[in-house]
N, C-alpha and C positions, 0 to 999 in steps of 0.2 A: 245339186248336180253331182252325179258318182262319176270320178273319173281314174281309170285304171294303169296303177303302174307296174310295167311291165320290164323287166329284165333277163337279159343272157345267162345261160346257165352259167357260162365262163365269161369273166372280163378281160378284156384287152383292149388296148389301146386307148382311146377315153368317151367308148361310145358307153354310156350306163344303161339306158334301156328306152323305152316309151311309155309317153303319157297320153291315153284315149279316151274317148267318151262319142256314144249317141246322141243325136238332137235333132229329135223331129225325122227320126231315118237315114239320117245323112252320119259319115261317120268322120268324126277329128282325130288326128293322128299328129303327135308329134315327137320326135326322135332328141334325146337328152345329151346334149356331152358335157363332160364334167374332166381334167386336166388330172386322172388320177396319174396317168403313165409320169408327168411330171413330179406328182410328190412322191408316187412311188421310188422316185431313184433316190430321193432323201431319207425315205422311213418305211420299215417296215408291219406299222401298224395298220390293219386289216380288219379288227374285229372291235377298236374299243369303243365307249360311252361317246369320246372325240368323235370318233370314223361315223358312228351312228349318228352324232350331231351332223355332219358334214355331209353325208346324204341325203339325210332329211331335209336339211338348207335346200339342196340342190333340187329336191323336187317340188319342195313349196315356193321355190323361188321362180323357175319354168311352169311348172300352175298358174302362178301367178299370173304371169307373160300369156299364156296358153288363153285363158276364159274371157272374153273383151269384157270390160262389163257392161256397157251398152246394151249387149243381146243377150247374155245370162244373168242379169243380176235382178234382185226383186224388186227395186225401186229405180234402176236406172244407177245404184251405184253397188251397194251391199248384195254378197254374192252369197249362196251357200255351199260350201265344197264338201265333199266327202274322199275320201282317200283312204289308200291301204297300205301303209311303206313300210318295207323289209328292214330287221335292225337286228344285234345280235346280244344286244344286252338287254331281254324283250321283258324281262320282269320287271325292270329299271325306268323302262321307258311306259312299260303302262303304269307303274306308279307314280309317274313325273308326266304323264300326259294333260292333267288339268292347267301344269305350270305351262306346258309348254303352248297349248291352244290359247291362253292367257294372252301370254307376250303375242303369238302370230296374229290372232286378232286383234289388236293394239296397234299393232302396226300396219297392216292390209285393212280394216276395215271391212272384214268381211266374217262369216259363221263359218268357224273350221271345223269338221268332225274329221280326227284323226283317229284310227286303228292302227297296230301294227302285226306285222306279224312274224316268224323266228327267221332270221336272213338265212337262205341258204346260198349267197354269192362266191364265190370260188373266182380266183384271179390269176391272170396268165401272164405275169408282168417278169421278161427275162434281164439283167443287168450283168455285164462282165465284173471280175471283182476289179479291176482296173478302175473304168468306169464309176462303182458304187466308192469305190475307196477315193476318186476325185470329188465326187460331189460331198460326201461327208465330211473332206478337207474346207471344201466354201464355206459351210457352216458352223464349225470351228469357232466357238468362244463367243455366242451373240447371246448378247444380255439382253437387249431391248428389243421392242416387238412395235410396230404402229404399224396401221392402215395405212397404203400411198395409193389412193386413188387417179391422181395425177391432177386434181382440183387446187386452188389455193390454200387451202386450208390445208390440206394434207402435206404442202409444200411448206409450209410457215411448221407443221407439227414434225417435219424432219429433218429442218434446218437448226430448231430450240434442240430436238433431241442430240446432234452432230455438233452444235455449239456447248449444251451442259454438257456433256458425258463424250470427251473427247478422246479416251480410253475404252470408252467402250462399243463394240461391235453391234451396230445396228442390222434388224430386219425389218426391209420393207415390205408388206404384204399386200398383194393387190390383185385384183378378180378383172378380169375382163370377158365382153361379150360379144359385139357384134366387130369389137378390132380396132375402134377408133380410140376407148380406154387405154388402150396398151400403147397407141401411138403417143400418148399424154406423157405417158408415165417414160417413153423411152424420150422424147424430148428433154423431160427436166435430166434426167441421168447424165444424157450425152453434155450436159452442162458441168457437169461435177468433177472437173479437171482433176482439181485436188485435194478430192475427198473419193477414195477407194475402200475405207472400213463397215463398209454394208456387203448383205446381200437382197436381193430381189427376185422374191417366188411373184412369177406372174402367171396365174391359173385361170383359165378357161372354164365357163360356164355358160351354158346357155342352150341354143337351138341347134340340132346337125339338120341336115340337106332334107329330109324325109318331110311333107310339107301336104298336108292334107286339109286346111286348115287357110284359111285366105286372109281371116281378121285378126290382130293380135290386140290384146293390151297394152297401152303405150306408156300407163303411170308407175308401170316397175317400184312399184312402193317397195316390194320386200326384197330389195337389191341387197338392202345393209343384211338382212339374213344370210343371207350366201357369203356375202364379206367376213360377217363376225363366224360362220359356220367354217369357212375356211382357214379364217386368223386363231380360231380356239384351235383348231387339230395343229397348225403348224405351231404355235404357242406352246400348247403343253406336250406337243411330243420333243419339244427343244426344253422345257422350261413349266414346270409342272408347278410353278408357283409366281411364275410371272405374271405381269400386269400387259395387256393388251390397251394399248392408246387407242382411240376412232379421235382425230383431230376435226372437231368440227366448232363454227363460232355459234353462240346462244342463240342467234335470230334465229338461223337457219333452224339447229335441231329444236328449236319450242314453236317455231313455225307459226308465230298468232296470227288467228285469221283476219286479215283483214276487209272481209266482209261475208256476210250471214253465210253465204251458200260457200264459204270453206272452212266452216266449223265442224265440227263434231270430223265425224270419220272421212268426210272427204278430205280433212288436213293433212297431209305429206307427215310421216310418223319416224323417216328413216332414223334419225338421231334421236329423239323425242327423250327427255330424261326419266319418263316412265318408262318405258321401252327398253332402255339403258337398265332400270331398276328390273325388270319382267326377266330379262334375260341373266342378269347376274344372280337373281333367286333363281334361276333353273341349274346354272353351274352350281351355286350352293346344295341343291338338291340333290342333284347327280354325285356330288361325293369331293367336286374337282374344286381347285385350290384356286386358281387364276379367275383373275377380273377383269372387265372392261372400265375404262373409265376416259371421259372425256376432260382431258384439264382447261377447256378453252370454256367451258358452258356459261362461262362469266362475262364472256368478251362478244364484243361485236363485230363483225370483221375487219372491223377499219380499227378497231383496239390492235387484234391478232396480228396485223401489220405494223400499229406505231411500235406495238412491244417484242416483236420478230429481233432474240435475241444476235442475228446477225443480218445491220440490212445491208452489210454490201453483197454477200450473199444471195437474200430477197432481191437485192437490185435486178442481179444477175439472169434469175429464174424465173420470174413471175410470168414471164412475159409468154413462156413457154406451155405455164398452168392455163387448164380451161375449166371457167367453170358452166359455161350454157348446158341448161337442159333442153334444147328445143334445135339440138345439130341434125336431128334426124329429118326438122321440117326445111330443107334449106329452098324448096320450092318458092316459100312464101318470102325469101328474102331480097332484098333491092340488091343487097351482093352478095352472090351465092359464090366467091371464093373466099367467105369473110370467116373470122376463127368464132363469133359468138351471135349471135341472133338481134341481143342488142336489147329485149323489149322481154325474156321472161325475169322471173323475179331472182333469181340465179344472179342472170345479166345486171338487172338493175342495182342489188347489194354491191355487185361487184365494182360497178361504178361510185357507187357513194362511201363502201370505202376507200378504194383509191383516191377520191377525193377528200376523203376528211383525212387520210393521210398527207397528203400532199403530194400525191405522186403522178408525174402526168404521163394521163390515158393514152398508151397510144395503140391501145389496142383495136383490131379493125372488127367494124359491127355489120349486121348484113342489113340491117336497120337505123333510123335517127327517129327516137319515137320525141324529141321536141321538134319535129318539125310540122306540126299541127297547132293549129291556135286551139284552145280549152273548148270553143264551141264547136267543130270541127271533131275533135276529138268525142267526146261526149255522143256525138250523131255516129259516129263512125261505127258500122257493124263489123268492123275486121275485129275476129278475136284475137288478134296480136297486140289490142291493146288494152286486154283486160287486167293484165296485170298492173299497169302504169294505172290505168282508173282506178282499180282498188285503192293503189297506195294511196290517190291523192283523194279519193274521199276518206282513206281513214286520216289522213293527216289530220283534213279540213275538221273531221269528228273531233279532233283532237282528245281522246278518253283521257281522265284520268289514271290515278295510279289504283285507286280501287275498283274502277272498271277494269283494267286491264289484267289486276287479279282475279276478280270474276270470271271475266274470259279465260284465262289459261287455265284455272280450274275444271270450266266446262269442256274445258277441249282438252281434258285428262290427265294435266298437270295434278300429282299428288301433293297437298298441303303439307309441307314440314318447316321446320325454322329459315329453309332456303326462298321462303316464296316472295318475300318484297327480291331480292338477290332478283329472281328472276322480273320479276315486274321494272324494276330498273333497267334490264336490258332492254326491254320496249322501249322504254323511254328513254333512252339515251339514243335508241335506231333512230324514231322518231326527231327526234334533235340532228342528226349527221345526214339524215335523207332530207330533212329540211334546209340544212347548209348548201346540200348538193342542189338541190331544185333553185334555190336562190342564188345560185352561180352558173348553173348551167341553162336552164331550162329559159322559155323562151318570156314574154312580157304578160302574155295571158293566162299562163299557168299559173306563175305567181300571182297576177294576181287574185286567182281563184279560192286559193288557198288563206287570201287574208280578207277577202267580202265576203259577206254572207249572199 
């Protein structure tokens, strides 16, 4: 599939351009906004290896979104994209183009042919010096960089960082897109009475109003693209040898599948410690000094909360974090004023760590997925409860520790001294989801899980 990006001779405001393509005579049009006017008033880089990272993000990330894969992809999942993106370090980037289709497809799951070609973008971006001399005051002496997605994890990785390093000046970095991210992310803030030593870039990415185009893609795998695409520019234009955090727990970013049909590239890659690996060889390449690194990849999320350097803090906030991926379907929910769905795997981690922490749920669900007996459920065609099935026939699998390395290999875990490291995180999930099922869940469940 050629799909063509298209941009203003001059930019202003934070409209970047359009992403189109033919299909079958019919034509898809979709209009890009990307939050330059706001980093604009912080920095004036325009031209570098960063800015050329950060638009690239921004279009592979809206592609992404743009092509369902249902109707364009060759199998029903695996897409093939071809693309043209404007950049101005172009010798650079066609040298580093192998690294970089590497990583994108690692994590999309999808054939990328990327070309580029010499930016010619020109930008209209006015600031009083009042104004530029304000905003350059906020950020003022920040040492530290993480992701705030407004998820729990992201709230546990900026509570450690505000507990260790209490002298030093945090940045929160955070993407939003359709508005309800951003509400996450002002929730926990509005919490932080007395803690004022950060700041928070919250940037805009995503679709403007132009709308030619009636189906979208809903699995946003290459979100963390636009995140880490955004977190590198504002990172090294503060901090040219800084380390950028993504706070995420082991389960989530190694994502084992838990059954056939979420193997290989249909598995969710956003964290993925290859991916992690893909992306820090492309910085290496590019010349740039800063790294991404996740320090939770070891823990579970119910670890990342018993060992949440501050829990009166954690008390405080959690409540506010959301982690459901499945806010957009709230049709399908028994309560459609509820903060989390209740039944995706998001939802369900979320529950079994707060529970093997000991901390009670009282978070409201639009769902109760134990109120079905195991045979009931089993019959049950609602796929709201695919997720809950998987877990509980892998449980019942119960694999090994050499199956379970097996698996995370095939699904593109890199073999190094870290691989039992990572296989024990399965199997300690496996252990705290089975505490949780045995406390929560209803008398048939359980017993499902221990008859054959």
């Amino acid at each position: 599939m050629r799909v063509y990006f298209q941009y203003p001779s001059v930019l202003e405001q934070n409209y970047l351009g359009n992403i189109s393509f033919t299909y079958n005579g019919e034509e898809y049009c979709k209009r890009i906004v990307l939050g330059l006017r706001e980093l604009f008033k912080y920095f004036n880089d325009k031209n570098s290896k960063v800015f050329d990272l950060l638009i690239i993000s921004a279009v592979i990330y809206n592609l992404d979104k743009f092509l369902e894969r249902k109707r364009f992809s060759i199998e029903g999942w695996t897409r093939e994209i071809s693309v043209n993106i404007p950049v101005f370090n172009l010798e650079i980037w066609n040298e580093n183009k192998a690294n970089l289709v590497k990583a994108i497809n690692f994590l999309s799951g999808d054939l990328w042919n990327i070309t580029f070609e010499q930016s010619q973008m020109r930008f209209k971006y006015r600031y009083s010096r009042r104004n530029r001399y304000r905003c350059l005051q906020r950020i003022r002496d920040i040492s530290k960089f993480t992701l705030f997605s407004g998820g729990m994890d992201s709230l546990i990785g900026m509570i450690d960082l505000i507990h260790n390093n209490p002298d030093d000046k945090l940045c929160l970095i955070s993407h939003y897109d359709s508005g309800k991210e951003r509400t996450d992310q002002d929730a926990i803030k509005s919490l932080l009475e007395n803690y004022n030593n950060y700041f928070n870039f919250q940037i805009k990415c995503g679709f403007g109003k132009i709308n030619k185009s009636k189906n979208t893609e809903q699995s946003t795998r290459s979100r963390s693209l636009i995140f880490l695409g955004i977190g590198i520019y504002i990172t090294n234009n503060l901090n040219t040898q800084a380390e950028l955090i993504i706070p995420e727990n082991g389960t989530i970013s190694l994502n084992y599948p838990l059954s056939p049909s979420r193997r290989g590239s249909c598995s969710t890659r956003t964290t993925h410690p290859t991916f992690i690996k893909y992306m820090n060889e492309l910085l290496v390449s590019l010349g740039l000094e800063n790294r991404i690194i996740n320090p939770y990849q070891f823990k579970t999320k119910g670890e990342m909360i018993r060992d949440c350097s501050d829990n009166t803090l954690f008390n405080t906030l959690w409540q506010s974090s959301n982690s459901c991926g499945k806010r957009a379907h709230k049709y399908y929910w028994a309560v459609r004023s509820a903060s989390h769905c209740g039944y995706c795997m998001p939802c369900i981690y979320r529950k079994i760590a707060l529970h093997f922490s000991e901390i009670n749920n009282t978070d409201n669900y639009g769902n109760s997925i134990f109120n079905l007996a195991m045979d009931q459920l089993i019959e049950s065609d609602s796929g709201k409860f695919n997720d809950l099935k998987a877990l509980l026939n892998f449980l019942k699998g119960n694999p090994n520790t050499s199956l379970i390395k097996q698996e995370l290999i095939s699904n593109g875990l890199f073999v190094d001294e870290n691989i039992n490291d990572y296989a024990d995180i399965i199997v300690r999930t496996m252990r705290q989801a089975r505490y949780w099922i045995n406390d929560e869940a209803n008398e048939s469940i359980k017993d499902n899980l221990i008859n054959d």
